[in-house]
C-alpha positions as CSV (number, residue, x, y, z in Angstrom):
1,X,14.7,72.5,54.2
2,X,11.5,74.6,54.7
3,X,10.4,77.0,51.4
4,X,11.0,80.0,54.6
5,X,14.1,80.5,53.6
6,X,13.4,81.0,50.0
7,X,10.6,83.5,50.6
8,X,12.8,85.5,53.0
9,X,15.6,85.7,50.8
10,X,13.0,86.6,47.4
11,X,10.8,89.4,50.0
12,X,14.7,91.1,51.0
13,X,15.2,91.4,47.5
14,X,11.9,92.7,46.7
15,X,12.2,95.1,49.1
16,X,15.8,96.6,48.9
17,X,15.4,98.4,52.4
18,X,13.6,98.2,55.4
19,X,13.2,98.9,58.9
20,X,14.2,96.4,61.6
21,X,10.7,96.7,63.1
22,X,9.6,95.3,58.9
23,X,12.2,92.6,59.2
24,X,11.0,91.3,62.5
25,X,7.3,91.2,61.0
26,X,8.3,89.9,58.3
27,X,10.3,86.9,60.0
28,X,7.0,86.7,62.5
29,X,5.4,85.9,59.3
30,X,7.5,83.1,57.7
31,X,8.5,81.6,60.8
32,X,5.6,81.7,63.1
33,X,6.0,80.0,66.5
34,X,2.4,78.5,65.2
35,X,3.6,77.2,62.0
36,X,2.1,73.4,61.8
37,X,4.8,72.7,59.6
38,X,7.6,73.3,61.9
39,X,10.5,70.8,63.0
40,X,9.2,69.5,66.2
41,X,10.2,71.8,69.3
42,X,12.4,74.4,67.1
43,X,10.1,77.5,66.6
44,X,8.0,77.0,70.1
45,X,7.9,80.4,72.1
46,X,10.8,79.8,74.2
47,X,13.5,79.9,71.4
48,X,11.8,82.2,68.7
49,X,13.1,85.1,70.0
50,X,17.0,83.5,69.8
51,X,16.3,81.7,66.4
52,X,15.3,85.6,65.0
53,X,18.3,86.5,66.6
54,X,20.2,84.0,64.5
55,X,19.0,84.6,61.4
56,X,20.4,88.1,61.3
57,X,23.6,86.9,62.1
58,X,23.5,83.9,59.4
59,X,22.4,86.5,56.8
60,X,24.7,88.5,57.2
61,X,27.0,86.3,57.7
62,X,26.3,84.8,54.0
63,X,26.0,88.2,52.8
64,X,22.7,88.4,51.6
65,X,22.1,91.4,53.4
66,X,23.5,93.8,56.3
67,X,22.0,95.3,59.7
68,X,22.3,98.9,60.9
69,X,21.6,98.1,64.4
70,X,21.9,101.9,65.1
71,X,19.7,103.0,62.0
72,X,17.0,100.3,62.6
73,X,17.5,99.4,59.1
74,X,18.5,96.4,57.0
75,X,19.7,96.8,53.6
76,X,19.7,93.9,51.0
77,X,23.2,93.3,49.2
78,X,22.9,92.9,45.6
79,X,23.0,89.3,43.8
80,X,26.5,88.3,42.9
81,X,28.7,85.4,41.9
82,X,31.8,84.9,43.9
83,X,35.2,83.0,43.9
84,X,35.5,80.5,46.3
85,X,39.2,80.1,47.4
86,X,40.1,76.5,46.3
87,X,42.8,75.0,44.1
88,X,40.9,72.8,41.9
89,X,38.7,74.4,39.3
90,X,37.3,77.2,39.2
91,X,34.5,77.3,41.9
92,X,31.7,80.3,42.9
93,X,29.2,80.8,45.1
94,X,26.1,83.1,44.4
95,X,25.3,85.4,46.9
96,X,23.1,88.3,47.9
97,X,19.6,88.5,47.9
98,X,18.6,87.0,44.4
99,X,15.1,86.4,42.8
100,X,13.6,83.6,41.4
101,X,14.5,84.6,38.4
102,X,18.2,84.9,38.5
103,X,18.1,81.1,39.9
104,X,15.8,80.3,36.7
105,X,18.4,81.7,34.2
106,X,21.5,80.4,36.1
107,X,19.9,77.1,35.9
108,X,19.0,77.8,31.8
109,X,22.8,78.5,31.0
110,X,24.1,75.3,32.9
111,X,21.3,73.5,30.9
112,X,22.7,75.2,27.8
113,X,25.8,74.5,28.3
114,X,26.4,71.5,30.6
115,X,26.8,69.0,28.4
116,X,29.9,68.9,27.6
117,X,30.6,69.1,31.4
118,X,31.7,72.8,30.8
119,X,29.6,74.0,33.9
120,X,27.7,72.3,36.3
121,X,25.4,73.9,39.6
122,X,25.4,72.5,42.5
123,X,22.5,72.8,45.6
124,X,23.8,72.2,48.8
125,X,21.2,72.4,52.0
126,X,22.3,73.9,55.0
127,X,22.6,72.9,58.7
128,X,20.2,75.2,59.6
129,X,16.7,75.7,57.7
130,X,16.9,79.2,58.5
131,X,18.8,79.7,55.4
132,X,18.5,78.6,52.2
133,X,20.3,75.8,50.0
134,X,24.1,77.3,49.1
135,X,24.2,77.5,45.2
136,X,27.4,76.4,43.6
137,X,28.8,76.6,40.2
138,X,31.7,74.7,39.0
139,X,33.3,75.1,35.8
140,X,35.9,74.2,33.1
141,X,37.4,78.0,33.0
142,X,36.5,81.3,35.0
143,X,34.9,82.6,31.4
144,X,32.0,80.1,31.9
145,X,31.4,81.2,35.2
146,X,31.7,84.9,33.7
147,X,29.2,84.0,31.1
148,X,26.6,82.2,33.1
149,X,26.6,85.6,35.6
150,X,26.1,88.0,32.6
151,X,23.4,85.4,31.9
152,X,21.4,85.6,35.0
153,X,22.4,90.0,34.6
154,X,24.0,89.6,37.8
155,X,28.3,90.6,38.5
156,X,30.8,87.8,38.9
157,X,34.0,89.1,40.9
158,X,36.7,87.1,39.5
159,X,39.8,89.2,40.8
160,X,40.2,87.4,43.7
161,X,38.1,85.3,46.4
162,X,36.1,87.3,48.2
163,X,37.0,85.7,51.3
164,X,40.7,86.6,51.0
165,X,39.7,90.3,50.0
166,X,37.1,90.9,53.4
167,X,39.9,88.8,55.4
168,X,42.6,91.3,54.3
169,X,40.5,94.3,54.6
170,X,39.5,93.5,58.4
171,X,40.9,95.3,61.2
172,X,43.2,93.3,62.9
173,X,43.2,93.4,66.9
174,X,45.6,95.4,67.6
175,X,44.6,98.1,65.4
176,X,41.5,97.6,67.6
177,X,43.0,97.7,70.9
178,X,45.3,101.4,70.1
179,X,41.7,102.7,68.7
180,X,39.7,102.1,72.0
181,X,39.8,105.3,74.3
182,X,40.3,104.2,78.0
183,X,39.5,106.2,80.7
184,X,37.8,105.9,84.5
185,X,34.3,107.3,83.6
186,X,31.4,105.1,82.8
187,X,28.1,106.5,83.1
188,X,26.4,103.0,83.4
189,X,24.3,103.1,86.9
190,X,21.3,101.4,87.0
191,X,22.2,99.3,84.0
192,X,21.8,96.0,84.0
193,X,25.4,93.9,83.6
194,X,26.7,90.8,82.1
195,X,30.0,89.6,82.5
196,X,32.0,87.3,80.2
197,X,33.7,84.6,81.5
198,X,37.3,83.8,80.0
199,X,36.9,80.0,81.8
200,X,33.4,79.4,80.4
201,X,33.6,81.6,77.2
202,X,30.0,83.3,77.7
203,X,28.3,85.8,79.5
204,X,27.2,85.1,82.5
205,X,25.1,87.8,85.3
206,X,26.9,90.1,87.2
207,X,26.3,88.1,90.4
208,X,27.0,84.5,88.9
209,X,30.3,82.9,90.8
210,X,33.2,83.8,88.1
211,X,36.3,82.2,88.9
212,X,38.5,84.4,86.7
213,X,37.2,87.3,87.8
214,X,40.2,90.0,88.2
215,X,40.6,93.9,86.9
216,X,40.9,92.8,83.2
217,X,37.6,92.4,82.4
218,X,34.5,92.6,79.3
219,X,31.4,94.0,80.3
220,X,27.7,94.1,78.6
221,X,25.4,96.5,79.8
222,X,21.8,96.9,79.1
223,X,18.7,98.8,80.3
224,X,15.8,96.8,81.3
225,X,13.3,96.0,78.5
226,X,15.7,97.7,76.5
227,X,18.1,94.9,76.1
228,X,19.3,95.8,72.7
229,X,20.3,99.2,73.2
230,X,23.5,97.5,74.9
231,X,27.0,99.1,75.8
232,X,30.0,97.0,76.1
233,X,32.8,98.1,77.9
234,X,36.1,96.7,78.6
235,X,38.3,96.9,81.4
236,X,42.8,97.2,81.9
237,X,44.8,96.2,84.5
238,X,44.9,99.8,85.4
239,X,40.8,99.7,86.0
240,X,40.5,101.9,83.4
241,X,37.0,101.3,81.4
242,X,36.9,101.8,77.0
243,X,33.5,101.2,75.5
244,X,34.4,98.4,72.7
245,X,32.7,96.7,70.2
246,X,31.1,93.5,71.4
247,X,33.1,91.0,69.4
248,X,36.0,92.4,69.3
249,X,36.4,93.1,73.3
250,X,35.8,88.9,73.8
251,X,38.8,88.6,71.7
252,X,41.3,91.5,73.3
253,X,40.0,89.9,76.5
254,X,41.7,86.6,75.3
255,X,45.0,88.0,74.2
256,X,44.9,89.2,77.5
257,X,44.7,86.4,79.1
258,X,46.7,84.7,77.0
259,X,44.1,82.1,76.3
260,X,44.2,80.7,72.8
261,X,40.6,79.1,72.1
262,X,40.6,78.7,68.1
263,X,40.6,75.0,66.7
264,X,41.5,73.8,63.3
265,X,40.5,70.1,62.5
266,X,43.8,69.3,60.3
267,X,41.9,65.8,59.2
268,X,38.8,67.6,57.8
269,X,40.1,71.2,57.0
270,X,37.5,72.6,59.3
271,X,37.9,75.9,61.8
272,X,36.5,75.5,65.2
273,X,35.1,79.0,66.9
274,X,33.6,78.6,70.3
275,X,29.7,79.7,70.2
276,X,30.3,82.1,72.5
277,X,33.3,84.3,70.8
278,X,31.6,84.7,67.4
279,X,34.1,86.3,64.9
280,X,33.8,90.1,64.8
281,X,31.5,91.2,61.3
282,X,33.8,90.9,58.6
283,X,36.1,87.8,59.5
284,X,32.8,85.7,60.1
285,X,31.5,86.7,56.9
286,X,35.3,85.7,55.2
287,X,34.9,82.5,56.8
288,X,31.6,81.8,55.6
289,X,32.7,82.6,52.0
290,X,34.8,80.4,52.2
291,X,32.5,77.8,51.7
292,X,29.2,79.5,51.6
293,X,27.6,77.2,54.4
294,X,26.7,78.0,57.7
295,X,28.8,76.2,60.8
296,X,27.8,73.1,62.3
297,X,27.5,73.7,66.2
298,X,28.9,70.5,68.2
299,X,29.4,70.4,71.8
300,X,32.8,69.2,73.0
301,X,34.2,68.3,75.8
302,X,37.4,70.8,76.9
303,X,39.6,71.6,79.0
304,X,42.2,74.2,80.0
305,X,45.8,73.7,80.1
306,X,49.3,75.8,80.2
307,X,51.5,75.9,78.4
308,X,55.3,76.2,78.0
309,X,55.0,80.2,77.0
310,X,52.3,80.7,79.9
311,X,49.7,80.8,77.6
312,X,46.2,78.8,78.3
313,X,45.3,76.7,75.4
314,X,41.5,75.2,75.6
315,X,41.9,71.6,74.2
316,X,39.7,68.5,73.9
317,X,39.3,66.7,76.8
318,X,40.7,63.2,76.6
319,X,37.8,60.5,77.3
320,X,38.9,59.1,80.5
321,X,39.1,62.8,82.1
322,X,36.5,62.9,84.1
323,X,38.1,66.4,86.3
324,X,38.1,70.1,85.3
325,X,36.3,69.3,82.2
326,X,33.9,71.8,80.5
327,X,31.1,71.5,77.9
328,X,31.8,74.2,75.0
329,X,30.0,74.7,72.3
330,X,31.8,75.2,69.3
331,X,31.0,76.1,65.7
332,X,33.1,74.2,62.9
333,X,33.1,76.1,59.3
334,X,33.8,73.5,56.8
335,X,36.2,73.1,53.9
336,X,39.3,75.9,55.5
337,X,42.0,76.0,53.8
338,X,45.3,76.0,56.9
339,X,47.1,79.4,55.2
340,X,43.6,81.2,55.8
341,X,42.6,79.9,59.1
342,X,46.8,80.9,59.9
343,X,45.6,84.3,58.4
344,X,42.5,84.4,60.7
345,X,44.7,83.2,63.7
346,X,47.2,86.1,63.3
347,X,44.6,89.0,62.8
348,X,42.8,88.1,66.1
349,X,46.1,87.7,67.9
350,X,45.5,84.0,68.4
351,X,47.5,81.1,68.5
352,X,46.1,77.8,66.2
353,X,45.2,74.8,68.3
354,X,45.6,71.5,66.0
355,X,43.1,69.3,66.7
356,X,42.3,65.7,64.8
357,X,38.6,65.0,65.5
358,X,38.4,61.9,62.9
């Protein structure tokens, strides 16, 4: 893992607040295209743009801090120690944008008090060297984690997971889908669009062949040279048009299509998302604290199927299918307990698809 990471995590928290146009600088900075130090072919002009673009979405992701995209600002979340949800001892991750110096003193109490195997800290890298190593503690009872937090003056919030309490607090989709306002006015000429395909789970130009296409539709709109000042609307059978958040729409758009795409690994405890639906802001950032690492992208080989209830399930491919087989990418978040990812399922009005990739 690259010391980037570290320094953009310590600068956030040095700074509190800043603008979007800081951030960018700032990640221009750490992670320039130029580095000599770089991974071979990661951070070459032709991806730098999409690797900035995912290292907003694993930060916040992780919670170390949030993005106003409508502000221009990001604000850094404050250092904290959190529950994991497991049911062995008791387990927490810190997150937020910490210092130096609240590693230094975390590190001094386990030291302290570590010998009698009372606490230990654990450093686990991630997948992606955009982010830095998760930090773990694990501990006899949940007073040692309390203690080591009021050590490093950071809060420990020990009343329940935090991934549980973000899940529960989520919207579900169809509190989303009565919210949306549909009528037959959209304002968008001139605008550049992108379609999302329910066969190929991604956007894809307005022109591009779309076998799927039909009146039910999800729509991204965006000016040119503006192409984050985007609108996405949604379509009904009734070609009726809501604007909707981005996320959110790629999901209603499944339950209406009846089109299940979510994968749990029973073998490894691990929740498959396809790269193209990410989960809207607060279930991603559940999942994530679940574990405190950032998925593992994989690409699989799929393919649609119905079933008994006239839904569409998306399923792995057997090997010696060689028709109607597509290439998805799909991110797997480790260590997910089945009750949460059933939790997950049910608030984005999907259907679990058991999987065994062992």
């Amino acid at each position: 893992m690259g010391v980037q990471s570290e320094h953009l995590i310590y600068a956030l928290s040095a700074k509190g607040e800043m603008s979007m146009v800081d951030f960018n600088r700032l990640f221009s900075l750490l992670y320039s295209p130029d580095e000599p130090e770089r991974d071979a072919g990661e951070l070459d002009e032709k991806n730098y743009e999409w690797l900035r673009r995912d290292a907003r979405r694993l930060l916040d992701m992780l919670g170390y801090c949030e993005f106003d995209y409508e502000r221009g600002k990001v604000y850094a979340c404050p250092p904290v120690l959190v529950e994991l949800p497991v049911k062995w001892l008791p387990y927490a991750l810190l997150t937020g944008t910490y210092t130096p110096e609240v590693l230094k003193r975390l590190e001094e109490y386990v030291q302290q008090n570590g010998t009698k195997d009372a606490v230990k800290i654990e450093k686990i890298p991630q997948s992606s060297r955009l982010m830095p190593e998760a930090i773990k503690l694990l501990a006899v009872t949940k007073g040692h984690l309390k203690n080591a937090a009021e050590y490093a003056r950071i809060d420990f919030q020990d009343d329940a997971p935090a991934a549980w309490k973000l899940l529960n607090f989520s919207d579900d989709l169809n509190a989303i889908e009565h919210s949306v306002y549909f009528n037959k006015f959209a304002d968008l000429q001139n605008w550049v669009c992108e379609e999302f395909s329910p066969e190929f789970l991604r956007f894809l130009p307005q022109d591009s062949e779309n076998p799927h296409k039909s009146d039910e539709r999800l729509a991204t709109y965006y000016q040119r040279g503006k192409r984050y000042r985007r609108k996405c609307w949604i379509w009904n059978k009734d070609k009726q048009g809501a604007e909707i958040d981005r996320n959110w729409g790629r999901w209603l758009l499944m339950k209406w299509k009846r089109q299940n795409v979510l994968w749990y690994n029973v073998s490894d405890s691990e929740l498959g998302v396809p790269a193209g639906m990410p989960l809207p802001r607060l279930l991603a950032r559940s999942v994530a604290l679940c574990s405190g690492l950032v998925p593992e992208r994989k690409l699989e080989r799929t393919q649609w199927t119905q079933t008994r209830h006239e839904n569409y399930d998306l399923i792995k491919a057997p090997e010696s299918n060689v028709q109607n087989v597509l290439n998805i990418q799909y991110d797997f978040y480790k260590t997910i307990n089945k009750g949460f990812v059933e939790a997950l399922a049910k608030k984005l009005g999907q259907t679990l698809i058991n999987i065994n990739l062992t």
